[in-house]
C-alpha positions in Angstrom: 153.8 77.0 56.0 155.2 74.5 57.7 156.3 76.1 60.8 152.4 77.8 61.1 150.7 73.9 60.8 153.4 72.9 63.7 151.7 76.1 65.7 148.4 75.0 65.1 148.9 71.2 65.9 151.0 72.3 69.3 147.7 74.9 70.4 145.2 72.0 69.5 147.0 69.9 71.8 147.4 72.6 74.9 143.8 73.3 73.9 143.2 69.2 74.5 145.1 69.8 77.9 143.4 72.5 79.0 139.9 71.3 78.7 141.4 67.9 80.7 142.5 70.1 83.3 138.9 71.7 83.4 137.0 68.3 83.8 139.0 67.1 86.5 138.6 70.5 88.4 134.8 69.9 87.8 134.7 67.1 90.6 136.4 69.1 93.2 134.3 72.4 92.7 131.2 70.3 92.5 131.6 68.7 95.8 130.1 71.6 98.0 128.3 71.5 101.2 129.4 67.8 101.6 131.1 65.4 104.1 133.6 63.8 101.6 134.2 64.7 98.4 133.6 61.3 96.8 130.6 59.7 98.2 131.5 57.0 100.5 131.5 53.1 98.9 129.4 51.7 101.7 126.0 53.8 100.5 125.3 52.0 97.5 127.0 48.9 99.1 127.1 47.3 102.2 129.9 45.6 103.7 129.1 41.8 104.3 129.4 40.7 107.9 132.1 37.8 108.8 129.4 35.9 111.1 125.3 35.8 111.4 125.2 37.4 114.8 124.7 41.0 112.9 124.3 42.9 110.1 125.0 46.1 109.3 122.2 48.6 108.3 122.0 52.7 107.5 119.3 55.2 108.4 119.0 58.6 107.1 117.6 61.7 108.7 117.0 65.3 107.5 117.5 68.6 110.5 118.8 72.1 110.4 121.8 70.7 112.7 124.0 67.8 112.2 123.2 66.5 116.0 119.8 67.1 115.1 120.4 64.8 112.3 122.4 62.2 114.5 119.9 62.0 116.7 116.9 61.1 114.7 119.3 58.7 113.0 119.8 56.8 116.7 115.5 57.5 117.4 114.7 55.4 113.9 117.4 52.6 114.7 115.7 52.4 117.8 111.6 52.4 116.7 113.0 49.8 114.2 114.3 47.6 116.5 112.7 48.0 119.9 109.0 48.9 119.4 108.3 45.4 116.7 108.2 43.5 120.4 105.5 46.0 121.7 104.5 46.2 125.1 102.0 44.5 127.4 99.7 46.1 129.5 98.6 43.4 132.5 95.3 45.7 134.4 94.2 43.9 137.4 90.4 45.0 139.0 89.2 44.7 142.1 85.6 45.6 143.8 84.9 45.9 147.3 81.3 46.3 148.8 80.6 48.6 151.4 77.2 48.7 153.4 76.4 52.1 155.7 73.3 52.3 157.9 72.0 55.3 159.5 68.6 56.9 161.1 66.5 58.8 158.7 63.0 60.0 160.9 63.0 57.3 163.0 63.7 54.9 160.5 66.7 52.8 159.4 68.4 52.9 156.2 71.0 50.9 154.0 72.8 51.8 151.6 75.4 49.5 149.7 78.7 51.3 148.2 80.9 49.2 145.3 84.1 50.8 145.3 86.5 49.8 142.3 89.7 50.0 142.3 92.1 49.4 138.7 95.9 48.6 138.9 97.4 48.9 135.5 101.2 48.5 134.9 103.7 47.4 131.9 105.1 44.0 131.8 107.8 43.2 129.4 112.0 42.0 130.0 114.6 44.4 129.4 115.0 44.4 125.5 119.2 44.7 124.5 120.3 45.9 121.4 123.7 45.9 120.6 124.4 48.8 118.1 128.5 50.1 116.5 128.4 53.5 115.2 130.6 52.8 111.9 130.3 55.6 109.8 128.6 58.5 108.3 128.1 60.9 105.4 126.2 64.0 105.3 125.0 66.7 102.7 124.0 70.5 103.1 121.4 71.6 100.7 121.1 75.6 99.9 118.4 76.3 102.6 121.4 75.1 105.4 119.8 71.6 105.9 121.6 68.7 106.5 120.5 65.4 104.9 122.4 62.9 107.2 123.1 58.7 106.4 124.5 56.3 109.1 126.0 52.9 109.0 125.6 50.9 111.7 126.5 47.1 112.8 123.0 46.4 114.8 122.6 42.9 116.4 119.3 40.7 116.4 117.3 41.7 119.5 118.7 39.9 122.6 121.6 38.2 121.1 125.1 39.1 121.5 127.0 39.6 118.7 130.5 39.2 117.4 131.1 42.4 116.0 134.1 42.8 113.4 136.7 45.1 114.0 136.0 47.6 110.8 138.5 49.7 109.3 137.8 53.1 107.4 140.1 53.8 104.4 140.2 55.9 101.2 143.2 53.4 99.7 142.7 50.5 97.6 146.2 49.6 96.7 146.8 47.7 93.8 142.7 46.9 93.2 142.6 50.2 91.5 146.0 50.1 89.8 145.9 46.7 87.8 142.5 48.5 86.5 143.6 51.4 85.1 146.7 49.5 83.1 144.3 47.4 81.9 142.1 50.1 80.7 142.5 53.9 81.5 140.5 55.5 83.9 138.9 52.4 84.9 140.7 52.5 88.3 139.9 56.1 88.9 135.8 54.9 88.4 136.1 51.7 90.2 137.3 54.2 93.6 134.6 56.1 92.9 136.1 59.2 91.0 133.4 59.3 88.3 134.3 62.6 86.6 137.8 61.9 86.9 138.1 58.4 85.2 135.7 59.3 82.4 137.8 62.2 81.7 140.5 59.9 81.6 139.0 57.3 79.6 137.7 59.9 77.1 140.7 61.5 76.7 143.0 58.4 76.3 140.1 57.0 73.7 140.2 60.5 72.1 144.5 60.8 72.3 144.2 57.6 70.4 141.9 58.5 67.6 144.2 61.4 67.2 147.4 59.5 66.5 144.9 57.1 64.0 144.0 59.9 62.3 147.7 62.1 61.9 149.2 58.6 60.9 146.5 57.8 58.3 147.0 61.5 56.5 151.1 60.9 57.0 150.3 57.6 55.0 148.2 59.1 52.3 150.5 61.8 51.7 153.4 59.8 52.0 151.7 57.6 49.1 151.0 60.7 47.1 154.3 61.8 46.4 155.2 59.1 44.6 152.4 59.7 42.3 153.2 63.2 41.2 156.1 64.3 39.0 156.2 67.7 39.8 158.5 69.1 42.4 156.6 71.8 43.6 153.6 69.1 44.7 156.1 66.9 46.0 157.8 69.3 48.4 153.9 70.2 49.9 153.3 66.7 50.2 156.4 66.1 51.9 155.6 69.2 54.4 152.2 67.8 54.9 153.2 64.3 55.9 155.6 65.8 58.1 153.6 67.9 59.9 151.0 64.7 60.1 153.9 63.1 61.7 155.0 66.0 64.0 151.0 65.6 65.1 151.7 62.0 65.4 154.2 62.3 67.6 152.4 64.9 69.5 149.9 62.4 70.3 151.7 60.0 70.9 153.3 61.3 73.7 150.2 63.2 75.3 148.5 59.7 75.1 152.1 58.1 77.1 151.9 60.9 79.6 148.2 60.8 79.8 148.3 56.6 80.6 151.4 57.0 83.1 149.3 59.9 84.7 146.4 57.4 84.8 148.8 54.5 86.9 149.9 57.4 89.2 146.7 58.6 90.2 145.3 54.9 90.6 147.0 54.1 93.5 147.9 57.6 95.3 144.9 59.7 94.9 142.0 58.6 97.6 139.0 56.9 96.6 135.7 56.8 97.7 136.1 55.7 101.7 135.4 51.7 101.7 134.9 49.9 105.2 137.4 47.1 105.9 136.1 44.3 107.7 137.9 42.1 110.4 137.4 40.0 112.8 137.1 41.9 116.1 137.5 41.4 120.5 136.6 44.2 122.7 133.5 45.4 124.1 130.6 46.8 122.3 127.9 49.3 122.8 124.7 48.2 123.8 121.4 50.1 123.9 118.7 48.5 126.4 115.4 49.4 126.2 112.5 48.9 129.0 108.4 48.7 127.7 106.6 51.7 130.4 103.8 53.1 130.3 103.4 57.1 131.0 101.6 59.0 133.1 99.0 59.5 130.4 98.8 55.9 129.5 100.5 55.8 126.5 102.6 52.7 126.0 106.5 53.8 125.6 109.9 52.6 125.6 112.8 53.7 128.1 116.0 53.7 126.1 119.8 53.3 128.6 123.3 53.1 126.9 126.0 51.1 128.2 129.2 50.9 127.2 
């Protein structure tokens, strides 16, 4: 009896281990048709710029192609920025008279021509954006289209910025580590692996409640020996506090192996990528755009890269 109670504590807990190792396959199967497999940090929060010269803005964009994503990415950075100055159209008109006289039967005749003429031409100075390509993140959908969001460091029209130097990186050291020994699985969800720390958390939480629960019965049978004279009760009583125990222990050490599993993973496994922000020197990108008008008379903007 005692030996078939061990069996069925030791498959509940491979059981418990099994569905642990299910879960945190869950967030890697998911993660289809993607870019990364954990969403990057900087979508739901934007890194905070070192000086007031910039900012740093996304834009998303949906096209069959990922350079036909990229592109209207760049177009709406671009219509945001350039076309808020506008364009002014200067049209300058000038008349001329012209009189002709000729003989019509014997007599003379006038006649007075106006001739206009309309010069019409786009006046405007050479608008500069400067513009850093920092990152992206894309997702496919089923019909093979690709939903597209880039991050930017964009400059205010016409002023020169001081750009950080920015660093893309999946580690977070010991931000995520101190976390999850404070709390299991904590970590895991503060780098962005949802699935993963609530699967951790649950299980610690549910490791725990196990070991409650084994140690309570060992304690109540424990007590109920003591209460019984017969020898025959006694000896099942013993065997069932014993297995509680065995359980206990069980517990116990799925919970330990569990919580060091928990510190490990905290500070190898990668996290959702994070943009570092430094100071930076170099040179930067700049986009310059030029108010035209087109040969139908639409008013446009002509767009140069420099770099």
């Amino acid at each position: 009896m005692k030996i078939t109670k061990n069996v069925i504590v030791e498959n509940k807990m491979r059981t418990f281990i099994y569905i642990l190792i299910i879960f945190f396959s869950i967030e890697t199967f998911a993660q289809k048709g993607v870019s990364e497999k954990i969403k990057p940090q900087w979508l739901h929060k934007l890194p905070h710029p070192s000086n007031p010269t910039f900012r740093y803005e996304t834009y998303s964009s949906t096209s069959n192609t990922l350079d036909g994503a990229r592109e209207k990415c760049l177009a709406e950075l671009i219509s945001a920025s350039g076309m808020k100055n506008g364009v002014v159209v200067i049209s300058n008109y000038k008349s001329e008279e012209q009189l002709s006289q000729h003989w019509n039967n014997g007599k003379l005749e006038e006649k007075l021509d106006y001739k206009n003429l309309t010069n019409t031409e786009a006046k405007g100075k050479e608008v500069k954006l400067y513009v850093e390509n920092i990152a992206e993140y894309w997702e496919r959908n089923e019909n093979g289209q690709y939903f597209l969001t880039k991050l930017y460091a964009k400059s205010e029209l016409e002023n020169p910025p001081l750009f950080d130097e920015v660093e893309l990186t999946t580690k977070y050291g010991a931000h995520g580590l101190w976390r999850s020994a404070i709390v299991p699985g904590w970590g895991q969800l503060y780098k962005g692996s949802k699935v993963k720390g609530g699967c951790i958390m649950g299980g610690c939480a549910a490791l725990i409640a196990g070991i409650i629960v084994t140690e309570n019965q060992r304690s109540v049978y424990s007590s109920k020996i003591t209460k019984t004279h017969s020898v025959e009760v006694k000896r099942s009583y013993a065997n069932k506090a014993d297995n509680m125990a065995i359980g206990r222990n069980i517990f116990i050490g799925a919970t330990a192996a569990l919580y060091i599993y928990n510190l490990v993973d905290a500070i190898v496994a990668p996290g959702a990528r994070r943009v570092v922000v430094k100071k930076r020197d170099g040179t930067n990108r700049v986009y310059s755009f030029s108010p035209v008008v087109t040969p139908m008379g639409d008013a446009g903007l002509s767009a140069s890269v420099e770099f």
